[in-house]
N, CA and C atoms as an extended XYZ file, in Angstrom:
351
Properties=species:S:1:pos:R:3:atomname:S:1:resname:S:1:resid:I:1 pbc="F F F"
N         3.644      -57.560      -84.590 N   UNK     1
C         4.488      -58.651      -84.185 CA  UNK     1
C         5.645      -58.142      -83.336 C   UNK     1
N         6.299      -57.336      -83.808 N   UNK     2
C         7.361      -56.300      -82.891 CA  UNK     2
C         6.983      -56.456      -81.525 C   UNK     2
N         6.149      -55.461      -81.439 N   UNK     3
C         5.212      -54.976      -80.396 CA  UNK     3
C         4.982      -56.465      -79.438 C   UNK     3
N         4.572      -57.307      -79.815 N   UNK     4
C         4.172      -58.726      -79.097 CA  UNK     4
C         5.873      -59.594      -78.657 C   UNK     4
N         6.709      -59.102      -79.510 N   UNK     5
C         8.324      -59.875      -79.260 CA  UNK     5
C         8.912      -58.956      -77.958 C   UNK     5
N         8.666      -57.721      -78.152 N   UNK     6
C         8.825      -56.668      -77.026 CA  UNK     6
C         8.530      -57.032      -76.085 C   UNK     6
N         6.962      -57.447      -75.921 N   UNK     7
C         6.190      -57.376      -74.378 CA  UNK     7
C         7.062      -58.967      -73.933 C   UNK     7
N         7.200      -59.784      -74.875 N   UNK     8
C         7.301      -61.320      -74.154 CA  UNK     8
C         9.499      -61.347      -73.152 C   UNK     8
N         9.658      -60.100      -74.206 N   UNK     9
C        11.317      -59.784      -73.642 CA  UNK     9
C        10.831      -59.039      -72.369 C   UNK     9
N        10.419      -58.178      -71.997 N   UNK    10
C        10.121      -58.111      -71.174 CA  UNK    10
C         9.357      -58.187      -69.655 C   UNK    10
N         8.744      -59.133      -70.284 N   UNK    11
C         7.880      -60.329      -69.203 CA  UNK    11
C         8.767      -61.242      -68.663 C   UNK    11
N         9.837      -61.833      -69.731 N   UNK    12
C        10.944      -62.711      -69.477 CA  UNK    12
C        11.745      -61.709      -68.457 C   UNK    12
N        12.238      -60.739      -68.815 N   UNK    13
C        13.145      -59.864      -67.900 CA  UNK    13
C        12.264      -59.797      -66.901 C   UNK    13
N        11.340      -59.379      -66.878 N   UNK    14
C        11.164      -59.233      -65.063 CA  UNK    14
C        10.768      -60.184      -64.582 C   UNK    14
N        10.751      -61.278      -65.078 N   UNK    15
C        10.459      -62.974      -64.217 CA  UNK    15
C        11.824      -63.107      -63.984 C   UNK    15
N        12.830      -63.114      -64.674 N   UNK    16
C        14.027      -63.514      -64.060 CA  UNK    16
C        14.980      -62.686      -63.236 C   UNK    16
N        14.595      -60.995      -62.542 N   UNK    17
C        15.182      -60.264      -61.831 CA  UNK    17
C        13.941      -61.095      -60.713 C   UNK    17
N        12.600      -60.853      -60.460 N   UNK    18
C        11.942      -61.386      -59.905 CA  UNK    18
C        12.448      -62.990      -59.118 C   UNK    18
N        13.292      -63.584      -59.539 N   UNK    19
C        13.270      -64.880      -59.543 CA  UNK    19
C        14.647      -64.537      -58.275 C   UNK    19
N        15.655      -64.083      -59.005 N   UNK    20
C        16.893      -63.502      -58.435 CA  UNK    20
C        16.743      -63.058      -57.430 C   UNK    20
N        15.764      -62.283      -57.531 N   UNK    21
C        15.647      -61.641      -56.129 CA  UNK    21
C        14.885      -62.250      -55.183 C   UNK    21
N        14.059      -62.828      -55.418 N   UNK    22
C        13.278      -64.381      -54.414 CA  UNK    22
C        14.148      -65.290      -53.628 C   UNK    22
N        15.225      -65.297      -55.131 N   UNK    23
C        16.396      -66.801      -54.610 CA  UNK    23
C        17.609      -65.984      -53.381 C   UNK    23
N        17.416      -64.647      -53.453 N   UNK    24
C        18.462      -64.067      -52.676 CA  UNK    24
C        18.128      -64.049      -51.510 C   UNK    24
N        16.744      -63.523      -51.438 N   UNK    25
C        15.755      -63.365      -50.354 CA  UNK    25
C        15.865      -64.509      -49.718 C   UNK    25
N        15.704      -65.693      -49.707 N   UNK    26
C        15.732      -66.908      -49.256 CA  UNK    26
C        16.975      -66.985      -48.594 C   UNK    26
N        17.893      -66.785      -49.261 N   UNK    27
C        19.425      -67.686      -49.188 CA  UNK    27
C        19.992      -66.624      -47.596 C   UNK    27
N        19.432      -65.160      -47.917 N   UNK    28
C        19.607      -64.118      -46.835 CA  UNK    28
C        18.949      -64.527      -45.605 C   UNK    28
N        17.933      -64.838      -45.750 N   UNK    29
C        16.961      -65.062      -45.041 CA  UNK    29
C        17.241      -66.456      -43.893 C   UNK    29
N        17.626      -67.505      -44.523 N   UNK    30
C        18.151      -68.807      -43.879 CA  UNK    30
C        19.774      -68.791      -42.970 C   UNK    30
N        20.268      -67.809      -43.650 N   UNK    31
C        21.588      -67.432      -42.922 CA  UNK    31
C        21.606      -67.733      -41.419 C   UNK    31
N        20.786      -65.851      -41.032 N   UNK    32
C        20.907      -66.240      -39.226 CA  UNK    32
C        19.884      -67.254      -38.664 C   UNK    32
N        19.320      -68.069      -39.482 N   UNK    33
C        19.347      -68.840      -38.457 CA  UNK    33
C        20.408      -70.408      -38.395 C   UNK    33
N        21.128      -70.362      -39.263 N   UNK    34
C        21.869      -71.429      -39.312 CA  UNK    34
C        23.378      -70.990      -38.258 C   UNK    34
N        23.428      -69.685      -38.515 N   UNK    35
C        23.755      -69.203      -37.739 CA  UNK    35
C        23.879      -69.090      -35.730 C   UNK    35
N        22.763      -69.087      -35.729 N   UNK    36
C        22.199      -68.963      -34.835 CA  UNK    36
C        21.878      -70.596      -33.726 C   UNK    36
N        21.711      -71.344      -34.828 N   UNK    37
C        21.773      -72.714      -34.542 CA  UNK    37
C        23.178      -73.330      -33.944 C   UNK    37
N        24.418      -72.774      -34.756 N   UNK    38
C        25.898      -72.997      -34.230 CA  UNK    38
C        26.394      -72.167      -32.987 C   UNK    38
N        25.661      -71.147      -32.806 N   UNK    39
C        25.418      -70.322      -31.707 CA  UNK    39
C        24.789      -71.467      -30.849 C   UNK    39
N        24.000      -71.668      -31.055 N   UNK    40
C        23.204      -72.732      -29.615 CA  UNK    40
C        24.052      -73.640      -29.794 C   UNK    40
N        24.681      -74.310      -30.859 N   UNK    41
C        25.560      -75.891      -30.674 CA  UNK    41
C        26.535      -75.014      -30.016 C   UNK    41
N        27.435      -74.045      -29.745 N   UNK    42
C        28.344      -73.697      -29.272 CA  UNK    42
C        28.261      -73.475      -27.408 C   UNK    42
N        27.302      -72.647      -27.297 N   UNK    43
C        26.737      -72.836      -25.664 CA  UNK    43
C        26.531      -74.171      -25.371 C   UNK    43
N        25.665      -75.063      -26.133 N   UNK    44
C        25.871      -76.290      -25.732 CA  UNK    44
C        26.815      -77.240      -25.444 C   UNK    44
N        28.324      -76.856      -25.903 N   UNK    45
C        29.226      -77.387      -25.768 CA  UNK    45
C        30.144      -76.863      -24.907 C   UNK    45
N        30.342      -76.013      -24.639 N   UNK    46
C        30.532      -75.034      -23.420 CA  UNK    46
C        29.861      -74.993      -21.995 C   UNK    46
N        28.713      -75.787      -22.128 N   UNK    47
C        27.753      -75.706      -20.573 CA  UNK    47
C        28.444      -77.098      -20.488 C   UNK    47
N        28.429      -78.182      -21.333 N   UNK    48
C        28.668      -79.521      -20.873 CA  UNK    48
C        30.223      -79.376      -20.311 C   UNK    48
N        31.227      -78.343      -21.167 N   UNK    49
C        32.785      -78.670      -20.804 CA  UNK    49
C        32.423      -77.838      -19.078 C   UNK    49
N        31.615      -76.693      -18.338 N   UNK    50
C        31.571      -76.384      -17.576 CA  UNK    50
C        31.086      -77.284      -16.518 C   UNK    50
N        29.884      -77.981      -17.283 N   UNK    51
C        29.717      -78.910      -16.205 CA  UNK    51
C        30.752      -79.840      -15.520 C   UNK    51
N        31.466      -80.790      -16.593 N   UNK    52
C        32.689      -81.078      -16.402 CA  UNK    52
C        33.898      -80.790      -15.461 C   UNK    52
N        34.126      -79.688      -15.488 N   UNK    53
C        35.171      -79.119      -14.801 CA  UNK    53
C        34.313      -78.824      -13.418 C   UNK    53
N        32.972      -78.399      -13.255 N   UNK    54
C        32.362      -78.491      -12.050 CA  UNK    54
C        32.149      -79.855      -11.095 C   UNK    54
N        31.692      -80.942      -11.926 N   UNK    55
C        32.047      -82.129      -11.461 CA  UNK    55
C        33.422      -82.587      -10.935 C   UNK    55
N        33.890      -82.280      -11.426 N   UNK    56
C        35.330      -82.640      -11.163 CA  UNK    56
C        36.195      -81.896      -10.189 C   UNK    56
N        35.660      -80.707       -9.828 N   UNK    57
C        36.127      -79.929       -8.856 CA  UNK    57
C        35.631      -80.303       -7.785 C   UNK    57
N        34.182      -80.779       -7.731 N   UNK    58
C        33.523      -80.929       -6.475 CA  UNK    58
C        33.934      -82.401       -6.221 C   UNK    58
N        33.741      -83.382       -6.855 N   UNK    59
C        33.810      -84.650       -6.503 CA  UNK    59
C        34.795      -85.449       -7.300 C   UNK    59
N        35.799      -84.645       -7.744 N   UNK    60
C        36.811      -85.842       -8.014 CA  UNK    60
C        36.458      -85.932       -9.704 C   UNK    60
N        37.686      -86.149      -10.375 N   UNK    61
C        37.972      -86.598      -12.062 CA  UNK    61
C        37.368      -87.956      -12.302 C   UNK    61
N        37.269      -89.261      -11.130 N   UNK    62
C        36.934      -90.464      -11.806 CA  UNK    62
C        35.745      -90.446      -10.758 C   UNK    62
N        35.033      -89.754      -10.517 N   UNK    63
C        33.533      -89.737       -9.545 CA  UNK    63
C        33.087      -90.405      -10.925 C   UNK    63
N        31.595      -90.543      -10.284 N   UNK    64
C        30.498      -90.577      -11.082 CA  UNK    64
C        29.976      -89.560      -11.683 C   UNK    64
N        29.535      -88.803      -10.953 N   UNK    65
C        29.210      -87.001      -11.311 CA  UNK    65
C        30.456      -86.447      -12.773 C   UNK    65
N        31.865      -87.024      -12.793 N   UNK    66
C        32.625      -86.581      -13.594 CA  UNK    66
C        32.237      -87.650      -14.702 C   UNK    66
N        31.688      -88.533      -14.764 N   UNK    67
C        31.494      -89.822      -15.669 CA  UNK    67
C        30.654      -88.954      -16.832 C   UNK    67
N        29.312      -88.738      -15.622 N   UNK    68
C        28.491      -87.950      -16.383 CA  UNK    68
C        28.333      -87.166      -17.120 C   UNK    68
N        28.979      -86.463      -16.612 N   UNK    69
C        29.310      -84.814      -17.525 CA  UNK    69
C        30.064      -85.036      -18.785 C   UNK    69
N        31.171      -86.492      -18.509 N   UNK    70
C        32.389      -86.278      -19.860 CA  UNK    70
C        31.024      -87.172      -20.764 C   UNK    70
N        30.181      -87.504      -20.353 N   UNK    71
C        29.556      -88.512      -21.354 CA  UNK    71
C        28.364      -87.520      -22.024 C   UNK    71
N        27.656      -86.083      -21.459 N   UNK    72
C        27.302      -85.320      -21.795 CA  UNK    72
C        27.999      -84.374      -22.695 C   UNK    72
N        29.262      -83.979      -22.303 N   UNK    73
C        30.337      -83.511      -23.606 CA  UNK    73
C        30.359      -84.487      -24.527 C   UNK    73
N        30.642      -85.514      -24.550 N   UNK    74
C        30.399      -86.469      -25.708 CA  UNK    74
C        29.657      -85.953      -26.894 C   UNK    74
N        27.943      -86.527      -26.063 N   UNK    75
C        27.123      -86.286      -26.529 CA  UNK    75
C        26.656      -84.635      -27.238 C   UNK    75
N        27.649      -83.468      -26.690 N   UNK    76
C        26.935      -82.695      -27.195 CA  UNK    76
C        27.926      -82.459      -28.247 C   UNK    76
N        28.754      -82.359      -28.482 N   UNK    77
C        30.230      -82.745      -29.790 CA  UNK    77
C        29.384      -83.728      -30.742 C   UNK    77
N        28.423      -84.830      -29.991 N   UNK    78
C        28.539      -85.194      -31.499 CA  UNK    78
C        27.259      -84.792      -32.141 C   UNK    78
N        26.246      -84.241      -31.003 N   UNK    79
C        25.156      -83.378      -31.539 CA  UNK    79
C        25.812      -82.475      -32.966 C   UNK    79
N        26.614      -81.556      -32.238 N   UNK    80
C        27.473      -80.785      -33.173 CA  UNK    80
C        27.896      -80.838      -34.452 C   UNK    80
N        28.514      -82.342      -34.289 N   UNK    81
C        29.000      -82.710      -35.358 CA  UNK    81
C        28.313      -83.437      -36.003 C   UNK    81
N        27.283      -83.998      -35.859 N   UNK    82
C        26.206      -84.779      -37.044 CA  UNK    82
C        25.410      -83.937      -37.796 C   UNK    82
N        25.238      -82.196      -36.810 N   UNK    83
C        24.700      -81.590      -37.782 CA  UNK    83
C        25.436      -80.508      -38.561 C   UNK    83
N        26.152      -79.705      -37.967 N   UNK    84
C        27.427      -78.887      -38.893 CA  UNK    84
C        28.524      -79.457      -39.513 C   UNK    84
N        29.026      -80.820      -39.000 N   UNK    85
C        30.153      -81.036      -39.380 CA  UNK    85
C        30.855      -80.476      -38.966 C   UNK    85
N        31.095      -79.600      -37.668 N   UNK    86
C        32.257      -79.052      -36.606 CA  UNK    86
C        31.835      -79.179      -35.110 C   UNK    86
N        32.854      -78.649      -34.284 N   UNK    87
C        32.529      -78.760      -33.141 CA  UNK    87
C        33.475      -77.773      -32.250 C   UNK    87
N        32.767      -77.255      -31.159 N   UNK    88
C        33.779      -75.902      -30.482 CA  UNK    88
C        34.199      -76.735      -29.515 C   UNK    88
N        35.444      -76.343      -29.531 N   UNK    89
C        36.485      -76.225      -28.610 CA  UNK    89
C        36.461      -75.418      -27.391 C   UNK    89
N        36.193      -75.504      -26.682 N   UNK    90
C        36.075      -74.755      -25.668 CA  UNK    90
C        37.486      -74.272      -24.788 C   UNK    90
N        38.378      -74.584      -24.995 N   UNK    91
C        39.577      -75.120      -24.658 CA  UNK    91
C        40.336      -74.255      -25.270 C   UNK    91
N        40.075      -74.321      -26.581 N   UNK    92
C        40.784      -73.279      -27.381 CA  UNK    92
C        40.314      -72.491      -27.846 C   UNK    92
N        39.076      -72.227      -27.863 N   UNK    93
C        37.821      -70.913      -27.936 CA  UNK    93
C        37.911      -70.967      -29.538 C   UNK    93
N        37.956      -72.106      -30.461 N   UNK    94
C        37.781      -72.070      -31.605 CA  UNK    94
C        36.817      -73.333      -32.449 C   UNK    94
N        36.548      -72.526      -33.496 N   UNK    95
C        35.767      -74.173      -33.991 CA  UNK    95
C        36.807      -75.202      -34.732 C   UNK    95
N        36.407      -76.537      -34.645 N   UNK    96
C        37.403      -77.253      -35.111 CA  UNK    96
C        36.260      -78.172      -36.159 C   UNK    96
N        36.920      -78.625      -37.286 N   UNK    97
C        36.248      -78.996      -38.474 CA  UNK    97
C        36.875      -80.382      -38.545 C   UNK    97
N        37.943      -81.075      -37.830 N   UNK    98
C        38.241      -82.654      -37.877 CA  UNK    98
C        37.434      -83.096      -36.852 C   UNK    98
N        36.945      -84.166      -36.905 N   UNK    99
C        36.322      -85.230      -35.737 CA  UNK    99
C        37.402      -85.557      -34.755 C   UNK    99
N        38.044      -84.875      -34.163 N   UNK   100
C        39.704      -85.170      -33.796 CA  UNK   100
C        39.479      -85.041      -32.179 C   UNK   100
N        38.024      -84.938      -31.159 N   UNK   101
C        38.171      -84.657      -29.725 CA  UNK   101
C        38.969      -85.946      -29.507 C   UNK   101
N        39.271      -85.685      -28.025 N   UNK   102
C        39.624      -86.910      -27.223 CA  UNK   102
C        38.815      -87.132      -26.120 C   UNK   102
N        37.995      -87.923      -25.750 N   UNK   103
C        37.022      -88.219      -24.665 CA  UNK   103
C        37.776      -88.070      -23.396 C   UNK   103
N        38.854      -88.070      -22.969 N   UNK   104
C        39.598      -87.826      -21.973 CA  UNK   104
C        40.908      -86.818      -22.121 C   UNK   104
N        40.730      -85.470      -23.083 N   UNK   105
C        41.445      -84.579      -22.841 CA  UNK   105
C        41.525      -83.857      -21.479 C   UNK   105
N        40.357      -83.433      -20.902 N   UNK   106
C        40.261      -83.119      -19.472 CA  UNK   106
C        41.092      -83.493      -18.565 C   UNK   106
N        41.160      -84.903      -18.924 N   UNK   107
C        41.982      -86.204      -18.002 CA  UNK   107
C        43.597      -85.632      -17.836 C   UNK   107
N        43.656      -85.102      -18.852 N   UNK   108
C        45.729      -84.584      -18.559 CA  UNK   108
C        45.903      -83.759      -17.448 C   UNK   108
N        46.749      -84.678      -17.471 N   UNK   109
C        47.271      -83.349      -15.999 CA  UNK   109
C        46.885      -83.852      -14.329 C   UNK   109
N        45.900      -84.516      -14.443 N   UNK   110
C        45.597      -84.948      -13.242 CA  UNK   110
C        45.818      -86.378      -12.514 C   UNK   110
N        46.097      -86.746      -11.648 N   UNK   111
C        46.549      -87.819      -11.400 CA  UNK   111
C        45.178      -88.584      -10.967 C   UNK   111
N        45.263      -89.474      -11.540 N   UNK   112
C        44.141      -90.601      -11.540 CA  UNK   112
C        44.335      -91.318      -10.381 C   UNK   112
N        45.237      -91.785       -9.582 N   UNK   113
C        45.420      -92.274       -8.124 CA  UNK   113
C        45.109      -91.404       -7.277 C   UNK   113
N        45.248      -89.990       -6.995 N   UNK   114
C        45.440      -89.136       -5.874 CA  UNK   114
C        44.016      -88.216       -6.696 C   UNK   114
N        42.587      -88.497       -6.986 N   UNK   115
C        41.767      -87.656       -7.038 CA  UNK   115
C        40.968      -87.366       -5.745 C   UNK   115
N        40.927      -86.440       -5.289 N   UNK   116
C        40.062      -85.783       -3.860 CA  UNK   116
C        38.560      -86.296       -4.502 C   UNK   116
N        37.865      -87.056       -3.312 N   UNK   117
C        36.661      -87.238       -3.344 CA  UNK   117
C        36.086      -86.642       -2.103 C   UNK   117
């Protein structure tokens, strides 16, 4: 009987280092790519603020071409944010965790009467 209480303690012990180490394996494992995913939401939000500022250099802050682009930053902020719950700043080269953009931060600074088309 000993002998049989022995083997079942130790069947139990190595199912549950076994288990531990499965659940670690996993949890390690899923990292870079979630990782990696905020990496792509981050370029993505960065090509749209570039586009932006490219539009707007070439054809003017209230063009069409500038319409576009701020409505593509939009869209990729809220890509961002529906799936991390943050969104980069490009502006301030940091991530920000409030829903707090302004659709017309770009807009400061420039005079909306006197845009070069």
């Amino acid at each position: 009987m000993r002998i049989f209480l022995t083997r079942i303690i130790k069947l139990r012990g190595t199912s549950s280092v076994a288990a531990v180490a499965l659940a670690g394996f996993m949890l390690l494992a899923g990292s870079p790519r979630a990782m990696a995913n905020e990496h792509d939401c981050q370029k993505r939000i960065a090509r749209a603020d570039h586009r932006l500022h490219e539009a707007a250099e070439h054809h003017g802050w209230n063009s069409p071409q500038a319409d576009r682009a701020r409505a593509q930053l939009h869209e990729a902020r809220e890509f961002c944010w529906g799936h991390y719950h943050r969104w980069w700043d490009e502006d301030g080269h940091r991530w920000r965790t409030e829903r707090d953009w302004d659709e017309h931060d770009h807009d400061r600074g420039h005079d909306r009467d006197h845009d070069h088309q």
